[in-house]
C-alpha positions in Angstrom: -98.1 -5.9 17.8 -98.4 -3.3 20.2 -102.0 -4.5 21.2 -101.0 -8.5 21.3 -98.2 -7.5 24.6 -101.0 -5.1 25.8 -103.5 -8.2 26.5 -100.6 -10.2 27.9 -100.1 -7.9 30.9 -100.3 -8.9 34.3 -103.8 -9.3 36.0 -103.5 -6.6 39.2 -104.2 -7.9 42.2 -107.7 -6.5 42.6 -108.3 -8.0 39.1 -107.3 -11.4 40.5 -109.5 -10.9 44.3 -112.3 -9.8 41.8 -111.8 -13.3 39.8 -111.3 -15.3 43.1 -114.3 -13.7 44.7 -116.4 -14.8 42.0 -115.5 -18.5 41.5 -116.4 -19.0 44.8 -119.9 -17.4 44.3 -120.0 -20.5 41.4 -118.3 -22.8 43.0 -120.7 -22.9 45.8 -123.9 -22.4 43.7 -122.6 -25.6 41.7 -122.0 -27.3 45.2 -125.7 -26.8 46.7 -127.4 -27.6 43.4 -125.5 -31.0 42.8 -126.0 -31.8 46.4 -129.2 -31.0 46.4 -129.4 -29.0 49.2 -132.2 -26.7 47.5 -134.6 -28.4 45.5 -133.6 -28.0 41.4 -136.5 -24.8 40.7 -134.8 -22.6 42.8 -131.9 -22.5 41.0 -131.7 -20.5 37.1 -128.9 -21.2 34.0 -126.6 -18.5 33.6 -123.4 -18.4 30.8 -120.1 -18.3 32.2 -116.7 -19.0 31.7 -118.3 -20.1 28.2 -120.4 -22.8 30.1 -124.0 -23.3 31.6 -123.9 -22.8 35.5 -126.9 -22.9 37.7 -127.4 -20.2 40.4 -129.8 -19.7 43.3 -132.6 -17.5 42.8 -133.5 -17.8 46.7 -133.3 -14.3 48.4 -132.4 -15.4 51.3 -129.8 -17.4 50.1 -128.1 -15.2 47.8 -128.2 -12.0 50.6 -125.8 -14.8 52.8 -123.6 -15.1 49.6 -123.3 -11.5 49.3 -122.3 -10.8 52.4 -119.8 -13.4 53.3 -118.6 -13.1 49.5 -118.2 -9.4 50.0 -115.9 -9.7 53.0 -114.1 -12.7 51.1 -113.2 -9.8 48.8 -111.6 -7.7 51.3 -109.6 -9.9 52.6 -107.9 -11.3 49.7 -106.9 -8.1 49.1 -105.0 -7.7 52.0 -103.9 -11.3 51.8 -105.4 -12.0 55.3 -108.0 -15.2 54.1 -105.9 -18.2 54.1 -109.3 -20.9 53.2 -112.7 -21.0 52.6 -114.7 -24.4 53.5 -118.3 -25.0 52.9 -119.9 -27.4 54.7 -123.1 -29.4 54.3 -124.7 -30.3 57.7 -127.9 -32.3 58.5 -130.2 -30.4 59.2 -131.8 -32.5 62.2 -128.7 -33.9 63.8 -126.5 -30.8 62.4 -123.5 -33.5 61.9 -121.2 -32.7 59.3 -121.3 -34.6 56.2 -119.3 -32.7 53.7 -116.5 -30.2 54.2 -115.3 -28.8 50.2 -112.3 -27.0 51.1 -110.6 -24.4 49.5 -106.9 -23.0 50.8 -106.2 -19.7 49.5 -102.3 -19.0 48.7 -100.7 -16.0 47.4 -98.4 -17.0 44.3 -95.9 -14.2 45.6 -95.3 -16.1 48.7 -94.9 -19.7 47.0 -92.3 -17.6 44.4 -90.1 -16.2 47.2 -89.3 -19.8 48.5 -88.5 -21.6 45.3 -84.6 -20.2 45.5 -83.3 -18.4 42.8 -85.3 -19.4 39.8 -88.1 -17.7 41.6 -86.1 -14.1 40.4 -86.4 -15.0 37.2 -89.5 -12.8 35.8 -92.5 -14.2 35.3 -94.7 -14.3 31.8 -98.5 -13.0 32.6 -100.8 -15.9 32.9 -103.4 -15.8 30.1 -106.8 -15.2 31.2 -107.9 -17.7 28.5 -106.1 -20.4 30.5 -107.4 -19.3 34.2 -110.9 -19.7 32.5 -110.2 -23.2 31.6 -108.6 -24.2 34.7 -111.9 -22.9 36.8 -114.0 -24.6 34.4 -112.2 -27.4 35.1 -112.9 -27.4 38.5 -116.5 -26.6 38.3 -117.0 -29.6 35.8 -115.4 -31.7 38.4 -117.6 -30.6 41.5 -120.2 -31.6 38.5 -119.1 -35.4 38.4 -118.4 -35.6 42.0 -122.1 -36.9 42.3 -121.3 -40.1 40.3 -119.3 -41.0 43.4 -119.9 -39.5 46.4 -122.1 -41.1 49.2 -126.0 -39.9 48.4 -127.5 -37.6 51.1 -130.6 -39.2 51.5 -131.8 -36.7 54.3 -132.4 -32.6 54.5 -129.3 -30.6 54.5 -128.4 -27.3 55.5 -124.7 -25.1 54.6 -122.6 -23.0 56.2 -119.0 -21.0 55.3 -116.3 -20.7 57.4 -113.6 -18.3 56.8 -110.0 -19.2 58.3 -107.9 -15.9 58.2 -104.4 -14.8 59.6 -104.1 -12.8 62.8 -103.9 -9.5 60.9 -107.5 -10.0 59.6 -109.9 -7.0 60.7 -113.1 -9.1 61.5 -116.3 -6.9 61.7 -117.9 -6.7 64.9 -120.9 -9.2 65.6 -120.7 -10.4 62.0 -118.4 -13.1 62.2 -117.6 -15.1 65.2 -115.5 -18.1 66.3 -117.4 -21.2 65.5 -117.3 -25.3 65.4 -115.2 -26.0 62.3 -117.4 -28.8 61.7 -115.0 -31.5 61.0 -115.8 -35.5 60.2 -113.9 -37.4 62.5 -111.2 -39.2 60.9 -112.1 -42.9 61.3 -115.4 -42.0 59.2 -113.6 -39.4 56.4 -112.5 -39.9 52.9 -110.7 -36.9 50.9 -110.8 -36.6 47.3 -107.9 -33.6 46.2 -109.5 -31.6 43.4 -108.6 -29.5 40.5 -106.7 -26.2 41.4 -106.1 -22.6 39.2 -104.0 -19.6 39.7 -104.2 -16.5 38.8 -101.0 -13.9 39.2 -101.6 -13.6 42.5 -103.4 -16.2 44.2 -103.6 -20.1 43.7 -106.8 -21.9 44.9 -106.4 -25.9 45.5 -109.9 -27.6 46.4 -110.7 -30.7 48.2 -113.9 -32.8 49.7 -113.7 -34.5 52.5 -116.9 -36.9 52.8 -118.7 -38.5 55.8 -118.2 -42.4 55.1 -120.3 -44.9 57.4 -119.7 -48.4 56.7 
């Protein structure tokens, strides 16, 4: 009995920025493979959350992962990254033709302003049901293609990282940059799939160039 409560505790906050970090690193390998934004060999199969998913093999590629990942990390811990959003631009006119955004909450903050039910302690989520929600998601991403507009020309990515004013940016890494949106007249959103952990709640969206 004793073991049972002892896997129903509470995943720790750097538990949950680990967790975070890493769909992210999936979510956007899944996003530039269906998108085709590398061609098909230069991504590999690997097993996770007890399902294929394809990753980049490209060097160059995953370096730019790492490093933007790796800063994600740090500032979910302090709570500082409020969304991610990675956007796919053509490559020779550089205009935006998808932004798949990702808001960032902390579940602590949504608690505190749900009145007094939100003192009412809170059973640990189970990580068997985070797994399923992200998998969720990723499947989704997966059957976006059936309906979003095809990108018939080359493409190119790019993250941008929308923190709070108490966010410690590294010098010359990171810089204030175009948010590459799709004007309004010519955008179509599709809300996604979200998950939570104990501490953080992601909620996912694409917004799509449309030209009629």
């Amino acid at each position: 009995m004793a073991t049972k409560q002892a896997n129903k505790q509470a995943i720790t906050l750097k538990g949950s920025t680990v967790l975070v970090t890493e769909f992210f690193k999936y979510a956007v390998n899944t996003i530039l493979f269906q998108r085709e934004v590398y061609p098909s060999d230069d991504f590999h199969m690997v097993k996770k959350y007890g399902q294929t998913v394809l990753v980049t093999q490209d060097p160059n590629v995953e370096n730019y992962l790492e490093k933007i990942l790796s800063q994600v990390q740090k500032w979910l811990l302090t709570g500082s990254v409020t969304q991610l959003v990675l956007a796919i631009i053509s490559k020779d006119t550089r205009i935006p033709l998808e932004r798949w955004v990702f808001d960032i909450k902390l579940v602590a903050e949504e608690e505190g302003s749900g009145g007094d039910d939100s003192k009412k302690p809170k059973q640990p989520k189970p990580d068997t049901e985070i797994q399923s929600e992200i998998r969720a998601i990723l499947k989704q991403i997966i059957s976006m293609v059936t309906y979003l507009p095809v990108i018939q020309e080359p493409t190119v990515f790019n993250i941008l990282a929308y923190t709070n004013d108490s966010a410690e940016v590294p010098a010359g890494e990171w810089n204030d940059s175009d948010p590459l949106a799709i004007e309004a007249s010519k955008s179509q959103q599709v809300k996604m799939r979200s998950f939570s952990t104990d501490h953080h709640r992601i909620e996912a969206m694409v917004s799509y160039r449309f030209d009629e």
